[in-house]
C-alpha positions, 0 to 999 in steps of 0.5 A: 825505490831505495834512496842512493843517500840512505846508506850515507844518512845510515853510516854517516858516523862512520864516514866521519871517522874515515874521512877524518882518519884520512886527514889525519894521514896528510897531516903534519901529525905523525912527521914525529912518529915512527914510520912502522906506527904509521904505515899500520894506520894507514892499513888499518884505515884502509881496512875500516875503508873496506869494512865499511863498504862491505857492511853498505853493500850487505846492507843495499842487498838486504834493503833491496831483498826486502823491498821484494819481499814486500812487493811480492807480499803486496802481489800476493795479497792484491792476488787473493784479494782478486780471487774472490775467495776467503783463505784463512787458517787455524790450529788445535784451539780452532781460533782462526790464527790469520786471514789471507784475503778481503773476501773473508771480511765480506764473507762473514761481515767482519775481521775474523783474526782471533774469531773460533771457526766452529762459530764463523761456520755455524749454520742452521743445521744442527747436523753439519755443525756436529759434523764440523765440530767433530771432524776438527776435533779428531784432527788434533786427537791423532798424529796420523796424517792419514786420519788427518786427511780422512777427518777434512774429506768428512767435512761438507763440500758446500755450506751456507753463511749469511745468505751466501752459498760457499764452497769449502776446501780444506788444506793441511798445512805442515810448517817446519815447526808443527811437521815434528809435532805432526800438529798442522794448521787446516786452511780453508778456502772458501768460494762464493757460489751464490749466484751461480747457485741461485741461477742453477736453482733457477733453472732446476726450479723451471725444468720442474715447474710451470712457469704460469702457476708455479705447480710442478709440471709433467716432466717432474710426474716423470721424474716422480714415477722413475723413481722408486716409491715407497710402500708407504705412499700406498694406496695412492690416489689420483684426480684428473681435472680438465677445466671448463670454459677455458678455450671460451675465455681466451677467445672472448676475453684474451689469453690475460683473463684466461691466465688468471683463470688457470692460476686461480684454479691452480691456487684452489687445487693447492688449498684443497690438498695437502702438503705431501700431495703432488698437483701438477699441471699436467698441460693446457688446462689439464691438472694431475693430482697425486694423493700418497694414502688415499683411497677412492674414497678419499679422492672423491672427498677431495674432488668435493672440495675442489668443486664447492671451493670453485664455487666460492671464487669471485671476480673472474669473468666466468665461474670457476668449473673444472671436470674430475676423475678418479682413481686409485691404486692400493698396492706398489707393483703394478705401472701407476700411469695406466691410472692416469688413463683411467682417471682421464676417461672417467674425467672426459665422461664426466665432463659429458655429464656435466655438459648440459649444466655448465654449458647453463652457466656459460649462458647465465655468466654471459648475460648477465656480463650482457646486463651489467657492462653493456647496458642491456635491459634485464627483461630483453632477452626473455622479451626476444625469447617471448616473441621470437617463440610465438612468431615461430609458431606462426611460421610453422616450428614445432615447439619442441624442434630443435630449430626452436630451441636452436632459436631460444638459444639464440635469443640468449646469445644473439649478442653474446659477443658484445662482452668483449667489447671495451665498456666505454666504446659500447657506453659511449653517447657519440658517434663511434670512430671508424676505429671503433666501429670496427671493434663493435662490429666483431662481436659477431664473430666473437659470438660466433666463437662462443657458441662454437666453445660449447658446442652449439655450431649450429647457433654459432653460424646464425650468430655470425650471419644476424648482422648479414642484409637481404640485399647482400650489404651486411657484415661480416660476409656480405651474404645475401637471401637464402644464404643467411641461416633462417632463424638468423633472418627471425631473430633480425626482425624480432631484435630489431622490431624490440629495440625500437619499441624500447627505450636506449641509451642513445634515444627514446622507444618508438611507438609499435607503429612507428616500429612496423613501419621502420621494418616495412622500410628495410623489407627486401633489403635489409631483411627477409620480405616474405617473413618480414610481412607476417610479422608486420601482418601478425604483430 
């Protein structure tokens, strides 16, 4: 706001003289002068009065015109501050002649006046900073604004700087003394996009990606496979691996274990690859790898690979294993996806193949969980096993039925379950809170899954009924009799019979027969009574 005494403080020697004129015309001063003499004072004062009222007045106009200017210059400023954008320009010495906004202090962490644009813009890649230094230049080198504009279209439309991601538009910019000349000035505008960048990667990255194991994922394969493929990727190798034990390992020890499983499988898949390959996690525990340049025999050398440096995983709650097939196609043209179908069969027969072996080491793994977290004696299993074969054999099985090896494998697995049971419930000396002995007496059926994981459905139904009594009073059915599967009925009496003969953590062994007698006591309730009586009879 212009102070209404400014004008008086800027004229005030000039008001002196008016106001002295003035007394000097009431005064006696001119009685003895000619009339004429003073009535042309009096005009001439009169027009120093007007004069100087003039002058005040072009004066206010021009103090309140620039007081505008300023606070429009101030609006302007605080606008492009706001904007969150850098406007800067230069001219043919490529020396930045002004800065227009706060931004570009932030932008390049410093004033930039006087600063070279070539250096302010220089980046990583070699290649864009030749396309700048080129395109300013050819601006200066014609007087044709149409090269003019076609040398700032040359220029990348986004560019990196100290981490941001920039957005770049370029204005020429003719004042009154450059438009003789046709010399302009470029302004660029420069826009911070980084976050909107990032979050866009972000997004590109998931839609392409599996967000457990970071491996590319089957919409990337289809994106792979619509366009066009090089001869040069030819032949081209493919394995389809399906994992092992992966349904065994959620069941039993929770969907936790089982992402770590599928993520140290993914870290071995890559270590077995090269970069240029393509691993994919195809879905579920399925992985598709692309090999560009190799041969079946290639492909059988990677399948080695994968398979030895499974083997040296550690510390997962089973062995890493996995199921490969193969196949490769030597020359472009014909659909590389009816490939993956072959790979995928020759994958699923040699699973089959395999089933036997891995089904041991699900076994082994179990076990020996069993023996080192749940405080089973090592030789307990093969004394079930001795016992359960030879009192069998005295019931009538044939050594080599199936309902023997049904109950050899149900020595091994009879208490399977207990792995997924907290170590310092099973461990604990007291007695166990309601809470507690809930969470124990599922291990049946955790059992029973494990079984059912590698095929064995038979073993898995007397897993869950090993816990089931006579009279009906068991857990997890509350079947009773005949109902419960035979060899679950010889395997509760063997187990039983082996742990009160054997030292536990909770208490002492008994003596055989102190044991025979504990047995003889849960005939016709808890166990079977005309089997229970030939073990008595027989052991």
């Amino acid at each position: 706001m212009i102070n209404p005494d400014f004008d008086r403080k800027l004229f005030e020697k000039e008001f002196e003289i008016l106001e002295k004129a003035r007394a000097d015309i009431e005064s006696d001063i001119f009685n003895n002068i000619d009339n004429k003499l003073l009535l042309d004072y009096k005009t001439m004062v009169s027009h120093y009065e007007k004069l100087l009222n003039l002058t005040r007045k072009i004066f206010k106009i021009s103090d309140i015109q620039g007081e505008n200017l300023i606070k429009r210059e101030n609006e302007i400023k605080s606008l492009l501050d706001n904007a969150g954008q850098g406007f800067l320009t230069f001219g043919k010495d490529l020396t930045v002649d002004r800065e227009y906004s706060a931004e570009c202090i932030r932008i390049f962490g410093k004033k930039i006046g006087n600063c070279n644009i070539l250096s302010l813009l220089k980046s990583e890649d070699s290649n864009q900073n030749e396309i700048f230094a080129k395109n300013f230049r050819n601006i200066w080198e014609t007087a044709d604004p149409v090269l003019h504009s076609e040398s700032l279209n040359q220029l990348p439309e986004m560019i990196k700087i100290n981490s941001l991601y920039l957005t770049l538009q370029p204005k020429l910019i003719y004042s009154n003394d450059n438009k003789r000349t046709n010399q302009p000035l470029v302004m660029l505008i420069l826009t911070d996009i980084t976050e909107k960048y990032k979050a866009q990667e972000q997004v590109e990255y998931l839609n392409y990606h599996d967000k457990l194991t970071g491996l590319f994922n089957r919409a990337y394969i289809d994106a792979w496979l619509e366009n066009s493929q090089p001869r040069d990727n030819f032949p081209l190798g493919i394995i389809f691996a399906d994992m092992n034990g992966m349904k065994l390992t959620n069941d039993v020890f929770g969907h936790a274990q089982g992402d770590q499983l599928l993520l140290k499988m993914a870290q071995v898949l890559l270590y077995c690859c090269r970069e240029k390959d393509i691993v994919a996690r195809w879905g579920g525990d399925e992985f598709l790898i692309l090999l560009p340049e190799t041969d079946m025999e290639g492909c059988a050398k990677v399948c080695e690979h994968i398979k030895m440096a499974c083997k040296r995983e550690e510390g997962l709650p089973l062995e890493l294993s996995v199921a490969l097939g193969i196949a490769a196609q030597e020359q472009p043209g014909s659909s590389v996806v009816h490939l993956f179908g072959v790979a995928e069969k020759r994958m699923y027969r040699n699973k089959l193949l395999e089933n036997k072996e891995t089904r041991r080491k699900i076994i082994l793994a179990m076990n020996e969980i069993l023996r080192t977290r749940c405080y089973e004696d090592d030789e307990h299993i093969e004394r079930l096993k001795a016992s359960a074969a030879g009192f069998a054999q005295i019931l009538g099985f044939n050594a080599e039925s199936s309902e023997m090896q049904n109950l050899m494998l149900l020595a091994d697995l009879h208490d399977v379950g207990k792995v997924a049971i907290p170590q310092e419930i099973l461990g604990k000396p007291g007695a166990l809170l309601p809470g507690e002995y809930k969470i124990v007496r599922g291990h049946s059926e955790t059992g029973f899954r494990v079984a059912q994981c590698i095929g064995e459905i038979a073993v898995g139904e007397a897993i869950l009924a090993l816990h089931e009594r006579w009279d009906g009073q068991g857990y997890p059915l509350g079947i009773q009799g005949q109902q419960i599967p035979l060899i679950s009925r010889i395997m509760a009496i063997v187990v039983a019979f082996d742990v009160m003969t054997h030292d536990q953590p909770y208490r002492q062994a008994m003596s055989k027969e102190e044991a025979l007698g504990e047995l003889k006591k849960g005939t016709g309730s808890q166990f079977d009574p005309i089997i229970t009586r030939m073990f008595i009879d027989n052991f």
